[in-house]
N, C-alpha and C positions, 0 to 999 in steps of 0.2 A: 504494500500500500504506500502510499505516493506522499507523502505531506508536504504545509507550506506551514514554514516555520525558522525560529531564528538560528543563526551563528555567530557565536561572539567572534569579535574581532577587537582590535584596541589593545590598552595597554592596562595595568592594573586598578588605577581610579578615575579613569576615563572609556569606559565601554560604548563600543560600535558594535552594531548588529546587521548582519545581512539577510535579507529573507530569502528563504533557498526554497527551492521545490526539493526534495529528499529522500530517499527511501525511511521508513520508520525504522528498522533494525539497524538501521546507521549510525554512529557514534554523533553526537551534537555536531562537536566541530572537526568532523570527516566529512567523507564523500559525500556529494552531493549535484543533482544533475542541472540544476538550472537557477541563476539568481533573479530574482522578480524584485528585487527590493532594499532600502538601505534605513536602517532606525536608529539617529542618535539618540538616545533618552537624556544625557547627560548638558545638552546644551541649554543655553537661555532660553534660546526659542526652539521649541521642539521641530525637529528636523525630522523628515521622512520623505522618502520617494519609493516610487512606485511606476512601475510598469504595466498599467491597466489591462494592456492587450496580452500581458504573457499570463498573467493573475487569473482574468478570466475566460483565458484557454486551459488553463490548469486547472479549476475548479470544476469546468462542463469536462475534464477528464475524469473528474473523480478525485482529486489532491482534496486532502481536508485538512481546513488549517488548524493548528494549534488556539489553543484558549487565548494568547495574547495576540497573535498575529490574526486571530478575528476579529477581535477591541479595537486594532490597528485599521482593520481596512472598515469596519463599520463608522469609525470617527471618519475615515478620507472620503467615506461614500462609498467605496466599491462596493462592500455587499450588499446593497441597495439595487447598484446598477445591476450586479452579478445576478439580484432575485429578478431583475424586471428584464433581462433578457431571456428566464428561463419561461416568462410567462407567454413570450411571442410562438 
């Protein structure tokens, strides 16, 4: 099973996160087949990007995201857009 979920990156009190499409038996910060995404948490202004077209080619495959990287795309909108294309 396919997940969309984070990988630390950064240095010790300063954490970057990348949002990977991943296999689930994968180690957090291993392999992993596709990045969709970038999450500073740590800055002033929270920082995120996103790649809406790889996001919700992943999701209509079947990738299910993790509990924070759903929080993440529900606050940017995608899951939103993600339900209203499933409705066409």
């Amino acid at each position: 099973m396919v997940k969309l979920r984070l990988q630390r990156t950064g240095t010790k009190h300063d954490p970057h996160y990348r949002i990977v499409a991943a296999d689930s038996r994968a180690p957090r910060d291993g392999k992993f087949v596709d990045i969709v995404g970038h999450y500073h948490p740590a800055q002033i202004k929270e920082q995120t990007t996103f790649n809406k077209e790889k996001i919700i080619t992943w999701l209509k495959n079947g990738a299910q995201p993790t509990g924070t990287v759903l929080n993440l795309f529900k606050n940017a909108g995608i899951w939103a857009e993600y339900k209203t294309t499933l409705k066409k």
